[in-house]
N, C-alpha and C positions, 0 to 999 in steps of 0.2 A: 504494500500500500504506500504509493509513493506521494502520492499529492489527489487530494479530495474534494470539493466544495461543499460547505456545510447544506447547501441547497440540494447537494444528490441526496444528503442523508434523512430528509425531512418526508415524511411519509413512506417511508422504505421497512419492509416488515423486518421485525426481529425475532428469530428463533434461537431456542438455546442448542445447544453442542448434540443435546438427546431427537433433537428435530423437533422440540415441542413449541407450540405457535405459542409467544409471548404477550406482544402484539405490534403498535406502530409508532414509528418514531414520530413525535410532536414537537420537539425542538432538541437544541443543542445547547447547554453552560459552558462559560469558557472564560477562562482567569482573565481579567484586562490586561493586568498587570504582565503577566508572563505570554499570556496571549495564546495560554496551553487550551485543547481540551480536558472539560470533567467529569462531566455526565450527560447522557442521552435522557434525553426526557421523553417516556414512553405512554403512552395510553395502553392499558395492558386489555389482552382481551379476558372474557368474563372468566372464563375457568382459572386464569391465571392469578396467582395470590402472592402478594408482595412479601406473603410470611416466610409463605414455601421458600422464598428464593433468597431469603434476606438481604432484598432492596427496602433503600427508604421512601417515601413518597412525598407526593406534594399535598399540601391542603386541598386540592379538587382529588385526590386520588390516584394522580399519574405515576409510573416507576421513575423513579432515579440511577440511572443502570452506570456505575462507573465506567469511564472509558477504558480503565484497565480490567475491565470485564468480558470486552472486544476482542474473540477469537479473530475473525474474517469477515472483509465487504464483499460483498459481491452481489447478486440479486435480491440479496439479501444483508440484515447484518449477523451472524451467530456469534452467541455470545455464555462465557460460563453461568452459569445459573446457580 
């Protein structure tokens, strides 16, 4: 993964590493400062539980998926769970 636009990664499904559907990316956090990514901001789908996975969430509900949680992009993003 050499170079990305945060724009490819915005509505792009996320599955974990088992193939299981997570759900869809809703935005990106990103340090100003260092200008790093931090977390993928997720809309999970229903079956998906932020417990099971120990992501943190937002106050609407969304996952907080660290980007060091980021196996591979591709069609998709998978990621450890």
């Amino acid at each position: 993964m050499d170079e990305l636009l945060a724009s490819d990664l915005r509505q792009k499904s996320v599955v974990g590493i088992d193939g299981s559907e997570v759900g869809i990316v809703h935005n990106v956090i990103m340090r100003i400062k260092s200008g790093t990514l931090d977390h993928l901001v997720v809309d999970p789908h229903g079956r998906f539980s932020s417990e099971s996975a120990g992501f943190e969430t937002t106050d609407d509900g969304r996952l907080l998926v660290p980007i060091s949680c980021i196996q591979d992009i591709r069609d998709h993003i998978i990621i450890r769970t």
